[in-house]
Backbone as XML, in Angstrom:
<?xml version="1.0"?>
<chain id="A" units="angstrom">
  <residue number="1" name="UNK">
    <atom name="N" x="0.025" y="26.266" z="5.620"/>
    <atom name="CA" x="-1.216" y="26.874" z="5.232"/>
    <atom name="C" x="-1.803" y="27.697" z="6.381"/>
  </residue>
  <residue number="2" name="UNK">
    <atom name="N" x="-1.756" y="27.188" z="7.451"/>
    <atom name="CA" x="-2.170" y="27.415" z="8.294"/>
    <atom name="C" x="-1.234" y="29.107" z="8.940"/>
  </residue>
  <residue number="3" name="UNK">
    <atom name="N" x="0.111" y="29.156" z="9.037"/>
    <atom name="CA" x="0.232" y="30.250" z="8.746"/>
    <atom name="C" x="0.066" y="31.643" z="7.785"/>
  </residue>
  <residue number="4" name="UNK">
    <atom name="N" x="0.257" y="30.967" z="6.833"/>
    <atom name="CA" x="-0.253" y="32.030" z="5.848"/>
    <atom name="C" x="-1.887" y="33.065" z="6.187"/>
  </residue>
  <residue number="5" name="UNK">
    <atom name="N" x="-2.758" y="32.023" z="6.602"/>
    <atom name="CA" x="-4.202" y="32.689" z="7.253"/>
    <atom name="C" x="-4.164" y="33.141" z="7.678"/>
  </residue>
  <residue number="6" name="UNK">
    <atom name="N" x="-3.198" y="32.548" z="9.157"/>
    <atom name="CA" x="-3.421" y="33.307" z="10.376"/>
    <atom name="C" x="-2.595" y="34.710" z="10.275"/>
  </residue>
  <residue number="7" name="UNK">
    <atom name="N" x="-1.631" y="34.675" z="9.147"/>
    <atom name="CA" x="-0.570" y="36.002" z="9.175"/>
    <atom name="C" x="-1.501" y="37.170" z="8.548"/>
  </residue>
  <residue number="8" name="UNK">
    <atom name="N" x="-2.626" y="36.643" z="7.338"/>
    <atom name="CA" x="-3.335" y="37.644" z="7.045"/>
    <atom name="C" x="-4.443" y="39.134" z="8.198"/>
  </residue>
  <residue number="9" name="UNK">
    <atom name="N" x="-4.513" y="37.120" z="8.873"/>
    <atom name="CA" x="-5.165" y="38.147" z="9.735"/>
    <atom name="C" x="-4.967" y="38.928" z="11.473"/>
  </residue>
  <residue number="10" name="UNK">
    <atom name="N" x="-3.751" y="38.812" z="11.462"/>
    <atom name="CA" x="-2.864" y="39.391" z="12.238"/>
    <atom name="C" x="-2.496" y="40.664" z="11.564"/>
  </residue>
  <residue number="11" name="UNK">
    <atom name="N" x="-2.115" y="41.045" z="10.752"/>
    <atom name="CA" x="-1.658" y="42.216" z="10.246"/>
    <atom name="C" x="-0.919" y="42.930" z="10.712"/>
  </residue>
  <residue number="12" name="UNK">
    <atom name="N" x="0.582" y="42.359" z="11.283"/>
    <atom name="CA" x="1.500" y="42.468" z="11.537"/>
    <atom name="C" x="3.031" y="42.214" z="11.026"/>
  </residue>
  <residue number="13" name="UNK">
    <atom name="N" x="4.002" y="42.533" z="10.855"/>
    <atom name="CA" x="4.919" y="42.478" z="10.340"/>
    <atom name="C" x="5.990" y="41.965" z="11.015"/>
  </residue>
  <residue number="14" name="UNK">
    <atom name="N" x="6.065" y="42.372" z="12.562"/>
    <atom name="CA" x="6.687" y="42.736" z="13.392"/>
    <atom name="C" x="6.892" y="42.210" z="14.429"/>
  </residue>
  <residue number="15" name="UNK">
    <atom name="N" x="6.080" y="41.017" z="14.349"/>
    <atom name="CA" x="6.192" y="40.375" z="16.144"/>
    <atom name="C" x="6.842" y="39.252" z="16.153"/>
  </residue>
  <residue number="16" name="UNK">
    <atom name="N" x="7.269" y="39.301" z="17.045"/>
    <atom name="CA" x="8.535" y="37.584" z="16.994"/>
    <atom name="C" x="7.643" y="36.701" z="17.115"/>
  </residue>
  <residue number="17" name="UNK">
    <atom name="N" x="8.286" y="35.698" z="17.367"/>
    <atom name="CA" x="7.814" y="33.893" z="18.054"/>
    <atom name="C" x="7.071" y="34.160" z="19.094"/>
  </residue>
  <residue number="18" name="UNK">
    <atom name="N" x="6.992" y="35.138" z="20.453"/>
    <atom name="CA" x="6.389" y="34.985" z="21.695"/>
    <atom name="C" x="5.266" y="35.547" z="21.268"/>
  </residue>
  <residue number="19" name="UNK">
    <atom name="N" x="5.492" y="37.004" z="20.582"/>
    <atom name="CA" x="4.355" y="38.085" z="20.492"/>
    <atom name="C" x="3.158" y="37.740" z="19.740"/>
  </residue>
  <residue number="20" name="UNK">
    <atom name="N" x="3.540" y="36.600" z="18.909"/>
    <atom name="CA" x="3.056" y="35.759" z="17.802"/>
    <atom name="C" x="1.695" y="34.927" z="18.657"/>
  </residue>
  <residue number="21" name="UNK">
    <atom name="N" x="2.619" y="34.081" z="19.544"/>
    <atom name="CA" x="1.815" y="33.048" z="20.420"/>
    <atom name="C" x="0.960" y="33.967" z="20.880"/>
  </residue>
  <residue number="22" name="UNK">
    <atom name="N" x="1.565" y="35.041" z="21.668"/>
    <atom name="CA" x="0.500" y="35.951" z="22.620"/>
    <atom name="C" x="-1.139" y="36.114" z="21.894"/>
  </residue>
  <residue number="23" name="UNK">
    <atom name="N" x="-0.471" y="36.659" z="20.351"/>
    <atom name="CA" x="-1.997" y="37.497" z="19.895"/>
    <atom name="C" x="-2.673" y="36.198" z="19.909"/>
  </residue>
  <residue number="24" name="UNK">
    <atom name="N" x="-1.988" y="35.395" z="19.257"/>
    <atom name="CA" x="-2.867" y="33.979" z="19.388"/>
    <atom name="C" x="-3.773" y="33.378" z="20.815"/>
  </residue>
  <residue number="25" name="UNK">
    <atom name="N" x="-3.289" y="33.472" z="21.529"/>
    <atom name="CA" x="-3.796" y="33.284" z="23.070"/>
    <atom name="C" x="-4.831" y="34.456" z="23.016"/>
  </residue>
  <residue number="26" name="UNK">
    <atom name="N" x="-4.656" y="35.851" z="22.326"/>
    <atom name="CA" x="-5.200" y="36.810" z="22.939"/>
    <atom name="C" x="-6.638" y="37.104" z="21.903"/>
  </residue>
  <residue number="27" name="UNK">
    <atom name="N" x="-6.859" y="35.921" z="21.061"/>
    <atom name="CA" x="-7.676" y="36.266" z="20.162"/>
    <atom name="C" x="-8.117" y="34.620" z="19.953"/>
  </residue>
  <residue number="28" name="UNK">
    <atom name="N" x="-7.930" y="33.513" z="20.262"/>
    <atom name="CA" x="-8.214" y="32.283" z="20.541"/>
    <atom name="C" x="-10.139" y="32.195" z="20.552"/>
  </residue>
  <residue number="29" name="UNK">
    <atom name="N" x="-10.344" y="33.176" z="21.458"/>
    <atom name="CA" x="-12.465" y="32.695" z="21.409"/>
    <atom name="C" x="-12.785" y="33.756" z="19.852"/>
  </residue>
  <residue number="30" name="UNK">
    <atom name="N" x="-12.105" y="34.339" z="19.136"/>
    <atom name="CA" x="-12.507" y="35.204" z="18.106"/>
    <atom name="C" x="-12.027" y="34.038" z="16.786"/>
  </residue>
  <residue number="31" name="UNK">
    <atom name="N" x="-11.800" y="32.818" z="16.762"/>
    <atom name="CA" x="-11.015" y="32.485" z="15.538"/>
    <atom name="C" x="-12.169" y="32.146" z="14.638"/>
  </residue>
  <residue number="32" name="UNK">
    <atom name="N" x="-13.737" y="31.982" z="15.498"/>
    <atom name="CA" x="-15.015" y="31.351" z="14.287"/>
    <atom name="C" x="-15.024" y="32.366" z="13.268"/>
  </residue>
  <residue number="33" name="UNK">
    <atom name="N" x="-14.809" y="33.954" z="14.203"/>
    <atom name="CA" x="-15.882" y="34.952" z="13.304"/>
    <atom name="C" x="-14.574" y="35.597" z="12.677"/>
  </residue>
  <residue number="34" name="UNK">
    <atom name="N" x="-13.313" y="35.298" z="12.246"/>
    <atom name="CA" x="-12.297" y="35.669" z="11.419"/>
    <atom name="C" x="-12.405" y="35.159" z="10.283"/>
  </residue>
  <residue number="35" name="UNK">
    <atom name="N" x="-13.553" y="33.995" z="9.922"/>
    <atom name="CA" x="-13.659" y="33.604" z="8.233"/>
    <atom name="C" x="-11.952" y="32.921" z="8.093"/>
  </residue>
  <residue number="36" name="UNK">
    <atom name="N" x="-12.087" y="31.919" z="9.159"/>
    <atom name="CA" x="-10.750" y="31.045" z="9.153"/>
    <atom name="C" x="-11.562" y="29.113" z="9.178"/>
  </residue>
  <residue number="37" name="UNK">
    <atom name="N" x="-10.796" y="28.933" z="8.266"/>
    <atom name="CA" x="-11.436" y="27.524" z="7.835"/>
    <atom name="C" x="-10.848" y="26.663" z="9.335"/>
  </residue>
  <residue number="38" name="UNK">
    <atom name="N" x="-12.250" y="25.795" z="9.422"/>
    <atom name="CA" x="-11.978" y="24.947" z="11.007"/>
    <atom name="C" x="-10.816" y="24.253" z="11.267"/>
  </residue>
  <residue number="39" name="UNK">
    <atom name="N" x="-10.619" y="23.285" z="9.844"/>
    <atom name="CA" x="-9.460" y="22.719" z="9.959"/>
    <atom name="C" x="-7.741" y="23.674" z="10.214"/>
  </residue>
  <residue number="40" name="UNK">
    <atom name="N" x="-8.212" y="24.723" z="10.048"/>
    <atom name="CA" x="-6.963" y="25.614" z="10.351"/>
    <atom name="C" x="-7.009" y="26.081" z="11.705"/>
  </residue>
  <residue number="41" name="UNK">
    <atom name="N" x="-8.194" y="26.466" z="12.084"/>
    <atom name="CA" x="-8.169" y="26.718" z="13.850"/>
    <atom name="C" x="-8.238" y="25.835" z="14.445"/>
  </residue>
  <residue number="42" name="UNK">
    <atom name="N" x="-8.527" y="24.642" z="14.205"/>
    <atom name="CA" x="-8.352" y="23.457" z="15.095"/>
    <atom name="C" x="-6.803" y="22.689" z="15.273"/>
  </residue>
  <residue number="43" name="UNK">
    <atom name="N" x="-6.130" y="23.262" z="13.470"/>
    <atom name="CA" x="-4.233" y="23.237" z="13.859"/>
    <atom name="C" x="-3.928" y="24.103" z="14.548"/>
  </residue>
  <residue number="44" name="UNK">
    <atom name="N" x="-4.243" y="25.229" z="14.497"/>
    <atom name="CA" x="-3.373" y="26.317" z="15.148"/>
    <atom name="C" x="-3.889" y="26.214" z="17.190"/>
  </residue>
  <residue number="45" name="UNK">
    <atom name="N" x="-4.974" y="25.607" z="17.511"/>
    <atom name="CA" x="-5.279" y="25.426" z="19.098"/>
    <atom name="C" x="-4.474" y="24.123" z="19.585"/>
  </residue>
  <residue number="46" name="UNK">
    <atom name="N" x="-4.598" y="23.820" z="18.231"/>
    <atom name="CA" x="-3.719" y="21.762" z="18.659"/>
    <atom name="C" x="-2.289" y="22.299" z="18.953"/>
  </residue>
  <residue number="47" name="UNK">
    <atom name="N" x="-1.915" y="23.145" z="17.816"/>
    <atom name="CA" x="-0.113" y="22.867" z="17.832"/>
    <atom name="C" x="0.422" y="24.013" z="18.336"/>
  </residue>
  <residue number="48" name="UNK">
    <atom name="N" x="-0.511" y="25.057" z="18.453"/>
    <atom name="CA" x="-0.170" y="26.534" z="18.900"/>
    <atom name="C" x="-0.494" y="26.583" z="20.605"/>
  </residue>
  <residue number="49" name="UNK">
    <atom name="N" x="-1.556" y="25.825" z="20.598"/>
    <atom name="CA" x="-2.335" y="26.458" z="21.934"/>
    <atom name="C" x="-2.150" y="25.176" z="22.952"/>
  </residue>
  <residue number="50" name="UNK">
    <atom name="N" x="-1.770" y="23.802" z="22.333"/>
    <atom name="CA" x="-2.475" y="22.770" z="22.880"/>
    <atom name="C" x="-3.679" y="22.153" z="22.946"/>
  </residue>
  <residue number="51" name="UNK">
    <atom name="N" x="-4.771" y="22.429" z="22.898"/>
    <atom name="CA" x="-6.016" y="22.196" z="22.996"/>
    <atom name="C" x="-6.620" y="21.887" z="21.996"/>
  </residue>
  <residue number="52" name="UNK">
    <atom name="N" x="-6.859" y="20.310" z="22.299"/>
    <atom name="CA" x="-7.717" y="19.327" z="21.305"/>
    <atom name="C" x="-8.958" y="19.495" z="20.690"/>
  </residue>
  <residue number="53" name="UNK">
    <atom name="N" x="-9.296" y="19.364" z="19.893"/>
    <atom name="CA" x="-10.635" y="19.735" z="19.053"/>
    <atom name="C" x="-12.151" y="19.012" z="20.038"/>
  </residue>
  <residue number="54" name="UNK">
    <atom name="N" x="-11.899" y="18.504" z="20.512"/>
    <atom name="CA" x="-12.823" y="17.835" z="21.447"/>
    <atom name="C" x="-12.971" y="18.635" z="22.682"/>
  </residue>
  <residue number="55" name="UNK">
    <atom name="N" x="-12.097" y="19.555" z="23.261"/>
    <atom name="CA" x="-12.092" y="20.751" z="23.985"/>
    <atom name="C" x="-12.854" y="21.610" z="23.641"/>
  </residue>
  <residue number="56" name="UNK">
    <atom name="N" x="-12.058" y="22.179" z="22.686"/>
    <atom name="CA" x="-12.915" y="23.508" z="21.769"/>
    <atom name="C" x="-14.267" y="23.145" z="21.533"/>
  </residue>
  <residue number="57" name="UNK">
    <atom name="N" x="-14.425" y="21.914" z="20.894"/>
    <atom name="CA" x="-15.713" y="21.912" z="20.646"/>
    <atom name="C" x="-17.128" y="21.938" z="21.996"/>
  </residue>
  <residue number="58" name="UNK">
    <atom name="N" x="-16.806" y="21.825" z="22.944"/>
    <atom name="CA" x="-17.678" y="21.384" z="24.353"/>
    <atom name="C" x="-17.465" y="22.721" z="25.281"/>
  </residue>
  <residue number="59" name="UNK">
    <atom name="N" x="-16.658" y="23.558" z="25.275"/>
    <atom name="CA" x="-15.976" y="24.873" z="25.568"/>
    <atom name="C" x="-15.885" y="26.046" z="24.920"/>
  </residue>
  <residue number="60" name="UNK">
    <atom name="N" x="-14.788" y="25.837" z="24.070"/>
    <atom name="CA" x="-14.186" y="26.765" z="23.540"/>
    <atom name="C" x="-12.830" y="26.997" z="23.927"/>
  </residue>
  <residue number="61" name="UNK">
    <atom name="N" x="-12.407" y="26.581" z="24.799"/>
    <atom name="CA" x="-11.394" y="26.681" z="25.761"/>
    <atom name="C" x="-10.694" y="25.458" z="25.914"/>
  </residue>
  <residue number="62" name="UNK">
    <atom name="N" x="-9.097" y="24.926" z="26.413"/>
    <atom name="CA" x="-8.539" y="23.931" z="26.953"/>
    <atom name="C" x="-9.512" y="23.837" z="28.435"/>
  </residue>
  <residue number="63" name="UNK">
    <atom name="N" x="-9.501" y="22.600" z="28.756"/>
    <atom name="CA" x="-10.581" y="22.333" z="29.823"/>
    <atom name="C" x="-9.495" y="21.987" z="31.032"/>
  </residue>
  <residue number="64" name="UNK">
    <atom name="N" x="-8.276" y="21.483" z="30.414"/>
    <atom name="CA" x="-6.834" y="21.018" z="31.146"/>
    <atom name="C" x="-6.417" y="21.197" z="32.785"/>
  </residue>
</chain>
């Protein structure tokens, strides 16, 4: 599920596995105001990014 969202709103066709992670890293403090349900940005920082929901929430950021 969680891909399917995030592919919408990437709007890309084209990027492998790394380029993938990258935009993700590169758009990580933008995921509130993308109209992406929490439980999906809180999978995609857990399993994509590392960073626990207890992070994000006190940050925004891995604190690590």
């Amino acid at each position: 599920m969680a891909a399917v969202e995030l592919h919408e709103k990437i709007a890309l066709d084209d990027l492998d596995r790394d380029q993938a992670r990258k935009w993700i890293e590169d758009h990580n403090e933008r995921f509130e105001g993308m109209d992406l349900p929490a439980v999906i940005v809180n999978e995609i920082r857990r399993k994509v990014l590392s960073i626990h929901s207890e992070d994000t929430q006190t940050t925004g950021t891995n604190s690590q």
